[in-house]
N, C-alpha and C positions, 0 to 999 in steps of 0.2 A: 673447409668452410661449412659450419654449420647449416641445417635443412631448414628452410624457413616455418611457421607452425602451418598448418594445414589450412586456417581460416586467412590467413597471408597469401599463400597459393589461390585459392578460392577467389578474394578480392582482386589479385593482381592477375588475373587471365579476364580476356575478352569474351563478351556470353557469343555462343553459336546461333547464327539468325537462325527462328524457327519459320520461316516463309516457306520452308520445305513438307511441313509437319500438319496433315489434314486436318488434327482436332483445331491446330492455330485458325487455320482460315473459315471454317465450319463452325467453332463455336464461338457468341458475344463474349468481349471480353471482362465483362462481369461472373457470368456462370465462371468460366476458367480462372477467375481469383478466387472463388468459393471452393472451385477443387482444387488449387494449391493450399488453399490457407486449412481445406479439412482433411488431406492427405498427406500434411506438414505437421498437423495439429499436436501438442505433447498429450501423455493422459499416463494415470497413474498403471504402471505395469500389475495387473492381477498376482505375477508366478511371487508366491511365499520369499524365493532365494533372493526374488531382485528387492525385496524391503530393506528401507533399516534397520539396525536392532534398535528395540522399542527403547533403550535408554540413551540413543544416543545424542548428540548435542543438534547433529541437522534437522533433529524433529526439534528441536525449541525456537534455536534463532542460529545469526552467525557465532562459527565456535569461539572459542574464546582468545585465540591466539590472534584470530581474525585484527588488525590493525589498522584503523579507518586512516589514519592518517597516514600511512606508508601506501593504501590502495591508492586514494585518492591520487596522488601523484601518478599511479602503474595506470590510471585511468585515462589521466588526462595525457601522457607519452603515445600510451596508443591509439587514441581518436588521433590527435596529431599526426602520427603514422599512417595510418590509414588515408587521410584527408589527404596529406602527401602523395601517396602511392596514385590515388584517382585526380589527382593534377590539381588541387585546390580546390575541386566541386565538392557541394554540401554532399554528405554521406548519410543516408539513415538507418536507423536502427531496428529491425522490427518491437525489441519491446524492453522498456528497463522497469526493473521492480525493485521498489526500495521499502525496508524493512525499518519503520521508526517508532521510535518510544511518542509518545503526544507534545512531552515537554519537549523533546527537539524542535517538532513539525510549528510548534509555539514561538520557539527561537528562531525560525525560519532556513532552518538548516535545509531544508528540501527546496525552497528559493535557489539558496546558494550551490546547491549541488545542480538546480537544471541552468546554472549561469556558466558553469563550466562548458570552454571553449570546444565547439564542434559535434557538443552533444547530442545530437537531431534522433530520437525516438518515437516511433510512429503510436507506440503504445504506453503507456505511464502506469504504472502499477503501483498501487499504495497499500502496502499490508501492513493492520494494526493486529498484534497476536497478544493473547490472555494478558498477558504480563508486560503490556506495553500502555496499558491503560493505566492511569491515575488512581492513585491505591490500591491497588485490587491486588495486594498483600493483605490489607482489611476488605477485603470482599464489599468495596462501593456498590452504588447503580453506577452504572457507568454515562461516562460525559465526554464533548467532544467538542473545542472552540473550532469557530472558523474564522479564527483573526491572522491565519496564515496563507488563507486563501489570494488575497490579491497579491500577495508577495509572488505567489507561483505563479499566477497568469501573468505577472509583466517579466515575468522568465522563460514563460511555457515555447518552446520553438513551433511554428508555424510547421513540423513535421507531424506534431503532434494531432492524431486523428478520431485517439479513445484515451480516455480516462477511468481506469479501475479501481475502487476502492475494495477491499477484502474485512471486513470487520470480522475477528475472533474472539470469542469466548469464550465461557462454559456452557455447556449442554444445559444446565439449567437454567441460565441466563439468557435462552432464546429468547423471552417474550424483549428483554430489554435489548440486545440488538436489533432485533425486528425492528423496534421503536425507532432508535436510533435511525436504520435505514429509510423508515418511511419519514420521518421528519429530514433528512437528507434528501428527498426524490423530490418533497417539496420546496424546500428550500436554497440547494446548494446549484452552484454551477460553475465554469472554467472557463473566462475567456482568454481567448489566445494572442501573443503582440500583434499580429494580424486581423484583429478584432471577430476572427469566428468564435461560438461560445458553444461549447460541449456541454448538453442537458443530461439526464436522467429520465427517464421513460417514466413521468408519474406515473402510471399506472399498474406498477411495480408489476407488470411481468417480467421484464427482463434482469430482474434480480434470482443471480444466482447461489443457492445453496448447495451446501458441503459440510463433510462432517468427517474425525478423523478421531483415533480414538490414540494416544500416549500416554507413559510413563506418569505416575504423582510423583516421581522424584527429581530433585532440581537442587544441585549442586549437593548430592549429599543428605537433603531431607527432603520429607514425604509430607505431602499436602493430602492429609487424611481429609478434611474439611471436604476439600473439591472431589474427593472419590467417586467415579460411579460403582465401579467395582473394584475388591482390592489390588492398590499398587495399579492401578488405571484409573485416567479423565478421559472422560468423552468434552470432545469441541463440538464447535456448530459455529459455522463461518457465513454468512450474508455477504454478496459484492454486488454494488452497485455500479455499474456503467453510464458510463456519461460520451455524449456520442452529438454532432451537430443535428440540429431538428428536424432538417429535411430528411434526413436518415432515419430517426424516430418515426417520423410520420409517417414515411414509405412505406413503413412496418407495421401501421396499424397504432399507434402511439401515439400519446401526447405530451406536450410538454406543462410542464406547470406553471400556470399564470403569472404566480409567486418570484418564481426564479426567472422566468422571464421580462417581467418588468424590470426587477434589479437588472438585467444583463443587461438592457437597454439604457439601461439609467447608467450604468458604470457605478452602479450605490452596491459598497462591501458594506452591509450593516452588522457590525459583528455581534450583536443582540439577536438580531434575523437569526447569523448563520450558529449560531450555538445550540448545540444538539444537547437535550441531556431527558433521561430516563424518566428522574424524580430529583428531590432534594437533597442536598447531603446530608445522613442524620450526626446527629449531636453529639457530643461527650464521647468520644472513643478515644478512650487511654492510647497509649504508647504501645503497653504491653500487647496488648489486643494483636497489635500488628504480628506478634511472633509467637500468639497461642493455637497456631493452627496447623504447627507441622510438627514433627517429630526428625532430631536428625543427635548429630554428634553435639557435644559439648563444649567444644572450640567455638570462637569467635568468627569463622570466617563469614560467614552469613553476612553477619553484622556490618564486617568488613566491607567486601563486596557492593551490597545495597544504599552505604554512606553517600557515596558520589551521589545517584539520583534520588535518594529521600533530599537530601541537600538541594536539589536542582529543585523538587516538588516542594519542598518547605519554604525556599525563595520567592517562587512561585505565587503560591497560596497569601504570603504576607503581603505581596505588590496587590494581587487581586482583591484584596481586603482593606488595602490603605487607600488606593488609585483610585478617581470617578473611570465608572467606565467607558471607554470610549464609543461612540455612538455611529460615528460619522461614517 
């Protein structure tokens, strides 16, 4: 009989009463979830040997082989598993992160992935990475709808406690993430089917920064354009946290009046929640899109990128023939 996985073992044993254990009855149990959760905490290992190597594919996104729709199913087998083993009681998660191009998050794929059965994540994690933005093969300003938003709050499970968005880009592109992020602390919010609403701390202390520096090559060619130095990009990543208000304010925070009326109101205005830098400028060829790297002379590129210039061309026509929706 095969050894069941380690996190199996883990979940199907009974926790040891700690009624034994002086720091349980001595300390509130507030402070003792601040030293689990910061002596549990991940962080990026300093020693050189535990990096990746700088070209590898876990610094960009999932690899390539990675197969959404074969995970999905191994996802949803083992919630189910799990839920089983704890006798049918809700199970949660401490944190899922999910990695989406914008035209997904637009088609509400992230709705339908927190609709899947038994999903209970105390933490939501939203990473948008360089290359997940809307053109930025032609180096846009970047933009950011949020006509996906009430999709996910009448999905979001009542486990849910914090909301992180991670916005990435280029190092020289900071001023326009910043943007981006402060027009997000005043505007955006998450209510839950539970009807609590996860805010943002306008007053943007508790946005956190990060920066990481990889590879200009991507699938074979070199993004001279984006260089800071040669065969290197530098990022600069902004996350915004969204957290219920009584927890902001405990902290010293506030919420924004903006995002707070909407939450009250139950008004998604998707004119409200549309984040965008600047304008989109004018007249950029085709070409433009593939003057900016240097790689082999094959077609794959080409290839490759079809499916979502396709998804973004779609896109862009609806957004240009359609009144916008308001409501």
């Amino acid at each position: 009989m095969a050894t069941k996985p380690l996190y199996e073992r883990i979940l199907s044993t009974l926790p040891i009463s700690q009624g034994s254990c002086p720091l349980f009855g001595i300390l509130p149990g507030e402070l003792r979830s601040q030293i689990f959760s910061l002596a549990l905490i991940d962080f990026p290992d300093p020693s050189p040997e535990k990096h990746y190597e700088a070209d590898t594919c876990y610094t960009q996104r999932a690899p390539p082989e990675y197969d959404v729709d074969v995970q999905l199913p191994r996802l949803r087998s083992m919630l189910q598993r799990i839920t089983q083993q704890h006798g049918g009681k809700q199970v949660e998660i401490e944190c899922l992160r999910v990695f989406a191009q914008i035209w997904m998050l637009e088609e509400d794929r992230l709705a339908a992935l927190l609709k899947t059965p038994d999903l209970h994540p105390r933490i939501l994690t939203l990473t948008i990475r360089h290359a997940d933005w809307w053109w930025w093969e032609a180096d846009e300003p970047l933009r950011l709808e949020g006509n996906w938003i009430e999709g996910v709050c009448a999905a979001m499970s009542s486990s849910v406690h914090e909301v992180r968005i991670e916005l990435e880009s280029l190092e020289r592109k900071k001023d326009q993430v910043d943007a981006i992020a402060k027009q997000m602390i005043e505007r955006w919010f998450f209510k839950r089917k539970d009807g609590v609403v996860l805010y943002p701390n306008s007053t943007g202390s508790e946005i956190e920064i990060d920066r990481w520096t990889g590879t200009s090559k991507w699938h074979g060619h070199t993004w001279r354009r984006d260089e800071t130095r040669p065969d290197q990009i530098d990022y600069y990543i902004a996350s915004v946290i969204f957290r219920p208000a009584r927890l902001i304010e405990r902290g010293g925070g506030r919420v924004s009046g903006t995002a707070q009326t909407a939450a009250e109101t139950d008004v998604f205005n998707h004119s409200a929640l549309r984040l965008r830098y600047m304008a989109r400028p004018a007249n950029i060829s085709s070409q433009a899109l593939f003057d900016n790297f240097e790689g082999d002379e094959d077609d794959s590129w080409n290839e490759e990128m079809d499916e979502d210039e396709g998804n973004e061309d779609n896109d862009e026509d609806e957004e240009n023939s359609e009144p916008e929706n308001n409501a």
